[in-house]
Each structure stands twice: as C-alpha cells, then as structure tokens.
C-alpha positions in Angstrom: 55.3 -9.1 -15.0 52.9 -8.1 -12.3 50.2 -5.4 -12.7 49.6 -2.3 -10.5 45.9 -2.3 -9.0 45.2 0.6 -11.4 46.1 -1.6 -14.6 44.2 -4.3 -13.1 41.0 -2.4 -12.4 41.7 -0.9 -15.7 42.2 -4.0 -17.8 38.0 -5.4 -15.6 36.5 -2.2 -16.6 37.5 -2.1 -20.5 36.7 -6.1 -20.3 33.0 -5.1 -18.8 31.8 -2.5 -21.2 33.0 -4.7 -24.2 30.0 -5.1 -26.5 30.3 -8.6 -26.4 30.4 -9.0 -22.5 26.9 -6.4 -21.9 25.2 -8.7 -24.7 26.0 -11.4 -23.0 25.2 -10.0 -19.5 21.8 -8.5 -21.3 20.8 -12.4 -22.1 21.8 -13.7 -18.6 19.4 -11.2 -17.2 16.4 -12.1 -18.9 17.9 -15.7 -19.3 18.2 -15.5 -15.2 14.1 -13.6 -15.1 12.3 -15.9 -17.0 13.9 -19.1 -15.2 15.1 -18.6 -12.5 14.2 -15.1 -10.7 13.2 -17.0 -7.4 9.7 -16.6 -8.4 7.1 -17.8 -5.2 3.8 -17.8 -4.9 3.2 -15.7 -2.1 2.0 -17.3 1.3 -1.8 -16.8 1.6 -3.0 -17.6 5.5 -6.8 -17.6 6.0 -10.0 -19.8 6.6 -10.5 -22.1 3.8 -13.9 -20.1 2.9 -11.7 -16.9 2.7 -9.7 -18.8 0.4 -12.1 -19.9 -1.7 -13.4 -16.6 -2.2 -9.7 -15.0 -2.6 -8.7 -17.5 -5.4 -12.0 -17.4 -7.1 -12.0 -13.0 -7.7 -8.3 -12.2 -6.5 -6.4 -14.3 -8.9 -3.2 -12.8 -7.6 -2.8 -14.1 -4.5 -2.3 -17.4 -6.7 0.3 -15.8 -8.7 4.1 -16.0 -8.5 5.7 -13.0 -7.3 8.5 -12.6 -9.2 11.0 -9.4 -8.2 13.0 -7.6 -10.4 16.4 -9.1 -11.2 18.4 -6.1 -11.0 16.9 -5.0 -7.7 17.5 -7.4 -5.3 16.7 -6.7 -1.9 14.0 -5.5 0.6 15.9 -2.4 1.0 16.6 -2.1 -2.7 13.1 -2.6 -4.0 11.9 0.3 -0.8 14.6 3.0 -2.2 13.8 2.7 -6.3 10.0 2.2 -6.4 10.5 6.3 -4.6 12.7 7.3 -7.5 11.4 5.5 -10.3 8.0 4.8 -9.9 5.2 6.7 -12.4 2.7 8.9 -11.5 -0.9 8.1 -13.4 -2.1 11.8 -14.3 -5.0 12.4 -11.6 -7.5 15.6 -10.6 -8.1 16.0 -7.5 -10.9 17.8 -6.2 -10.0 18.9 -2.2 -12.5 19.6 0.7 -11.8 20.6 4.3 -13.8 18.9 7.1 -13.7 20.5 10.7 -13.2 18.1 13.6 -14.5 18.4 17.4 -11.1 19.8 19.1 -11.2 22.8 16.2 -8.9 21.0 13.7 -9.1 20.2 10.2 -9.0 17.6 7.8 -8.0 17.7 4.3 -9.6 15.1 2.0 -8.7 14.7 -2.0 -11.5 13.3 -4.3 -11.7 12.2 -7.5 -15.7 11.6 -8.1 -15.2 10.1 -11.3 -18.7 11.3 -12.6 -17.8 9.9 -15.9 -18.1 6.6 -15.0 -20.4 4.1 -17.1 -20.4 1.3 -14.4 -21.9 3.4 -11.9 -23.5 6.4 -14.0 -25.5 7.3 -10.3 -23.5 9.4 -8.0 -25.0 8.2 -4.9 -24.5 4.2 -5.8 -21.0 4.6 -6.7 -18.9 2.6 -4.9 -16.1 4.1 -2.4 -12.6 3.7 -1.6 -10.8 5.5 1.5 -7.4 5.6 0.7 -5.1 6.0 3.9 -1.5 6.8 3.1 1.4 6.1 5.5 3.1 8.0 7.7 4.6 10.9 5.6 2.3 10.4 3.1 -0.4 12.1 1.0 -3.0 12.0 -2.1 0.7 12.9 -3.8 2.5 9.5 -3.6 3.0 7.4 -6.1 1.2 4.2 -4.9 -1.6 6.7 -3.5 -1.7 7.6 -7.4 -1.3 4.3 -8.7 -4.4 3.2 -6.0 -6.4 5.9 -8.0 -6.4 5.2 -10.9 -7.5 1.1 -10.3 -10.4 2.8 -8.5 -11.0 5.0 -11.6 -10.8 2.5 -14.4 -13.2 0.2 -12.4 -16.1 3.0 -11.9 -15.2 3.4 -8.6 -14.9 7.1 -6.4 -12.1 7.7 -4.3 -11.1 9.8 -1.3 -7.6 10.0 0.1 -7.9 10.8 3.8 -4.7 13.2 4.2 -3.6 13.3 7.4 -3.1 16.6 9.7 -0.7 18.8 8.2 0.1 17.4 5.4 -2.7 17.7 2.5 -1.4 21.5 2.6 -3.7 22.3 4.4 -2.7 24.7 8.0 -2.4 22.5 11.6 -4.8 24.6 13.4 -4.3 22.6 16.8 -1.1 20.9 18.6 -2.5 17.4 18.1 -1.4 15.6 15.0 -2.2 12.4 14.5 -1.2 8.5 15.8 -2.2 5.0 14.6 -3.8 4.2 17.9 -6.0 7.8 18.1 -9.1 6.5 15.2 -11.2 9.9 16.0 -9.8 11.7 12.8 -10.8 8.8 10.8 -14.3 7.9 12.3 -15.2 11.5 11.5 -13.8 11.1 8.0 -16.3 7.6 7.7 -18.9 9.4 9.5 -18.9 12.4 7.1 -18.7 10.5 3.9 -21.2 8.1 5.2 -23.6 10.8 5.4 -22.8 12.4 1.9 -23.1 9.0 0.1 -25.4 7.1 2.5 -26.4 4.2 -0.1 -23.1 4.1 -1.8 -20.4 1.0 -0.5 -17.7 1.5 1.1 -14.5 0.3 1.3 -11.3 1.0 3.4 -7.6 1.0 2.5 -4.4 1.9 4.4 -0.3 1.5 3.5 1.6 1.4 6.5 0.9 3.7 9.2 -2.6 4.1 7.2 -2.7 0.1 7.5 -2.1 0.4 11.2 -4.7 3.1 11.9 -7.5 1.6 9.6 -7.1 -2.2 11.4 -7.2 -0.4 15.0 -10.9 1.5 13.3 -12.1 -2.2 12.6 -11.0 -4.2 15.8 -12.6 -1.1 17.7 -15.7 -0.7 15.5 -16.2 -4.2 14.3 -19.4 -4.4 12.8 -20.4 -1.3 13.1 -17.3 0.0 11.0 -19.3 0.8 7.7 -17.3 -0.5 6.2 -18.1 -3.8 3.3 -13.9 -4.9 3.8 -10.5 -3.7 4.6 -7.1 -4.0 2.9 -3.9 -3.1 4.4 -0.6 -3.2 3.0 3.3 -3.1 4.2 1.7 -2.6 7.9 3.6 -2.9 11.1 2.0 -5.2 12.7 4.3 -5.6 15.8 5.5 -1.9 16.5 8.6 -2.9 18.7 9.8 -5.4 16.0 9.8 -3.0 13.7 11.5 0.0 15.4 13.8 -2.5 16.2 14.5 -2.9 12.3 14.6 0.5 12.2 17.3 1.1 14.9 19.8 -1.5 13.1 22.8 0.6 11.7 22.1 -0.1 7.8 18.4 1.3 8.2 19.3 4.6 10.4 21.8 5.5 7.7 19.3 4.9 4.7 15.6 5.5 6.3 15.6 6.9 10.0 17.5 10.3 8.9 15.3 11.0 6.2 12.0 9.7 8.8 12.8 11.9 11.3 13.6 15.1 8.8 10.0 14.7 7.2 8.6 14.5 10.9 10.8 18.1 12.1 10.1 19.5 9.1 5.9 18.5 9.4 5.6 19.7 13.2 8.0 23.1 12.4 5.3 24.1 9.6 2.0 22.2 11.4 4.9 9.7 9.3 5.9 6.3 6.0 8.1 4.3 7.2 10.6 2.2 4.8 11.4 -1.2 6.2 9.7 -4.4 5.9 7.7 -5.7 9.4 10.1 -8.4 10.4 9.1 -12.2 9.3 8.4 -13.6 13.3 6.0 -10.1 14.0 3.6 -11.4 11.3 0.0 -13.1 13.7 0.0 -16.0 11.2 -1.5 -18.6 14.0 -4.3 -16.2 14.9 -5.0 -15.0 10.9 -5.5 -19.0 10.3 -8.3 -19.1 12.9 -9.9 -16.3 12.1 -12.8 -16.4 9.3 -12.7 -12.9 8.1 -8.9 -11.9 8.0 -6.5 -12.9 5.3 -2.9 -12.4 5.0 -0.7 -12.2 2.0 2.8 -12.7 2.5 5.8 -12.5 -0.2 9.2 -14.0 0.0 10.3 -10.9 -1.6 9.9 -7.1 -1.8 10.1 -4.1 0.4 8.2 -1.4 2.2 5.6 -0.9 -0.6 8.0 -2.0 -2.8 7.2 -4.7 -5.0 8.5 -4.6 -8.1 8.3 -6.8 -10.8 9.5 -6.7 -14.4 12.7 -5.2 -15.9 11.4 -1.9 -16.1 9.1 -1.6 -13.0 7.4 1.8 -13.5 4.1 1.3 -13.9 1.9 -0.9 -12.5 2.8 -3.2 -10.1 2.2 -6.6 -7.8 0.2 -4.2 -4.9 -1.6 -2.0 -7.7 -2.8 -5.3 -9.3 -3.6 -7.2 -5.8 -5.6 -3.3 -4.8 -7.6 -3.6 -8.0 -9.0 -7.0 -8.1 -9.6 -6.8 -4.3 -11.6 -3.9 -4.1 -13.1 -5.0 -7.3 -14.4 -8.8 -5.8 -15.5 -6.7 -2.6 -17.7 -3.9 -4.3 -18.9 -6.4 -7.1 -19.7 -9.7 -4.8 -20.6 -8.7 -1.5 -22.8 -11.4 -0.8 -19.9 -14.0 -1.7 -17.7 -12.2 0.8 -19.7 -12.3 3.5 -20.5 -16.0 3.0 -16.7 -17.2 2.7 -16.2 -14.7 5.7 -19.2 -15.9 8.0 -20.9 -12.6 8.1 -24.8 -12.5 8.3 -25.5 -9.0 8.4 -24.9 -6.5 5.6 -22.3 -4.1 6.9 -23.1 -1.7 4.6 -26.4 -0.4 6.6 
C-alpha cells in the first residue's frame, strides 16, 4: 500500500526525534568536529621577517581554523554570531570632541585605571577601535575587542562614527572610508592627551577600510606602532557586486540600507565576505610590513568555532595576541617589518 506525502513526512519526523536517532546524530556531530570539520590552517601571505615575527607572538595565525559544524556557511556564520554572540560586561566612559566643519565626535573609553601591567596612566598602551559601517562601542565584537584590551592592561577608545555613538549630527556630512579627517582628528587628539603612551589602530570592515586609507596616506607619520584590520573590503566593486547577487539583497542589503535611512532621518557594517580574487595577495607578498590572514572558512566577522560559539572567538583571540606582540615587542616588529625609526614619536 502506498503512503500519502503526509504519512510519509509523518513516519521521517517521528523516526528523527527518536531518542536513539538524536544520540546518534549528537555523536556524528562531535564524531564529524573533532575529525573531520574541514579544519585549515589559515593562509598567512607576508615577508618571511613578518612571518617570523607573526609565528613567534601570534601563535594563531599557525592554528587551524576550525568552523562550527552546525553552521556551515559564510552567510550562516555572518547571521548567528549577530544573534548569538555574548556581550563581556563593559563601562564606558564617553567624551565629545568638536571637529573643524562644527561637527562632533563621540568617543567611548574604558581607561582601565585598575590595571597592574601599566599602573601609569600616561604609559598605558592604546587601542583605537574602529567599528564598521553601522557599527558602534555597542557591538558585540567591539565588546569582545574590549575586554582582550582590558585583561592585557591595555586602554581602549572606540572611535564612533557621526551619528551613531548617540550623540546629535550637528552637520550634513557624515562620514566615508575614503574622507580620514574625522579620524586624524581622533589620533591627533588622543595623541596629545597620552603623548608617551603607544598606540595602536584597529578597524572591522568599513573601520578596516578607513584606518588602511589613514596609513597609506600618513605612512610614517601615522602615530601609529601597527594596524589590524579585519573582514575589510578590499576591492569595493567586488564586493557591492556580492552584495547585489539575489541571495544577499534578500538577507543583508534590506536590512543595510534600513540602518543607513534610519541613521540620516535622525542624523554603515556590511555582511558579506570580500570575494576570494579581490584579496592583493601578489602585492601583500612583496611588501615587508603588511600581512594578510586569510581563512577557508567564516563570514563577515563571523568566525565561529566550537559547538557553542558565544564567547570568545578565532578574531577575538587573533585581536589579543596581536595587539599584545605589538605593544609588548616593538623593537621585534619593526625589525621583521624593516622599520628604522620609532613610529611612536
């Protein structure tokens, strides 16, 4: 006797939910994680002195990646790190910086004057968190960046773009990752509050962009001891291509574009990985202080790892040992990067 597609679907679902069949699926899981997650080592693309220096105080880069099993996906891995990702406890203190055209600037510290590393205020080490494009001190991986900072001894400073550290738009100019002049008077004014203290710059995504078009523009006179950058675009046509492809407009573009209306009606992050033939590998290789990292797997500052992938992740753990080898061997860096002067003064 044939079944109806209702007995049928009936018959697979009572089957799946059998105690017997999740046990078994439960051990395939893990069975599947531990052996054979597609765990890679990521691709690490630099001068050999770079290398050196990266394998030596970044042991990560030397690490396999390996992605959650039951989040496949670049896509995947973007949407659940939003939704499930925790949120380390952290104080704020805010101040508001004016800039030249009359605007202002909201910037979120945590001074961490508790710190026994660095019990002197103005020898404390500095991190410049740049979110992305949406983004502020708020996000999780903004969070997350934190509190490796804190734990280290280290101050950080969340540079908010305008209009969205709740602060008021007092002029029609926002903000773009090719216009730096927010961001050197951000440098320029901490810089001047914390004249001895090192300083280091970070930026995720849009923040990536606008902190590597600071340092090609500024170069050496950047004050800056390093940069790290993570899930940037780094060919801008490329990736609004991604973005234009069906599956992405229904699950990122909509929600883009209502963040943007809804900043510019009261005064941006986007979610897709930079596609694979945008990345400058050729030109990274012959350069002797740029290094990129690149994973088989993971998506827009979404790399999740572990069966339960709320807390700390792959990019929390590569922020903290990198900002950590730059603030606590600077002579090392400069050496494995060919740099002669301290960039610091």
């Amino acid at each position: 006797m044939l079944l109806s597609y209702s007995e049928v679907w009936e018959v697979c679902v009572e089957y799946i939910f059998r105690p017997c069949t999740v046990a078994v699926g439960a051990i395939s899981a893990v069975v599947y994680y531990l052996w054979g997650c597609e765990g890679q080592t990521p691709l690490l693309v630099c001068s050999d002195g770079f290398r050196i220096f990266l394998e030596r105080y970044v042991p990560v880069v030397a690490e396999q990646f390996r992605p959650t099993p039951w989040c496949w996906g670049g896509r995947l891995q973007t949407l659940v790190r939003v939704l499930i990702k925790s949120s380390p406890a952290v104080t704020y203190r805010n101040e508001l910086i004016r800039t030249r055209d009359g605007g202002q600037i909201s910037l979120d510290w945590v001074d961490n004057a508790d710190s026994t590393v660095y019990p002197e205020c103005s020898l404390r080490p500095t991190v410049l968190i740049l979110p992305g494009l949406t983004g502020n001190s708020q996000q999780t991986y903004v969070l997350h960046a934190v509190s490796q900072a804190t734990r280290r001894g280290y101050r950080s400073v969340v540079f908010n773009n305008r209009g969205f550290g709740g602060e008021e738009l007092l002029t029609p100019l926002t903000f773009c990752a090719a216009d730096t002049s927010d961001l050197e008077r951000v440098i320029q004014h901490i810089r001047v509050l914390f004249p001895q203290a090192p300083l280091l710059g970070t930026g995720v995504s849009l923040g990536g962009m606008l902190l590597l078009n600071y340092l090609a523009r500024k170069g050496s006179e950047a004050g800056l001891v390093a940069g790290l950058t993570m899930s940037v675009s780094w060919d801008t046509l490329e990736s609004c291509a991604s973005l234009e492809q069906p599956i992405n407009r229904l699950l990122f573009n909509r929600h883009l574009t209502g963040n943007l209306c809804r900043a510019i009606s009261r005064p941006a992050e986007t979610t897709t990985r930079t596609p694979a033939p945008a990345l400058p590998l050729a030109l990274a290789q012959r350069l002797p202080n740029v290094a990129l990292l690149v994973t088989a797997r993971g998506g827009h500052i979404g790399f999740l790892e572990g069966l339960f992938p709320r807390g700390e992740g792959y990019m929390d753990r590569l922020f903290g040992q990198f900002i950590q080898a730059a603030f606590e061997h600077p002579a090392d860096l400069r050496g494995a990067c060919g740099v002669q002067d301290d960039l610091t003064e």
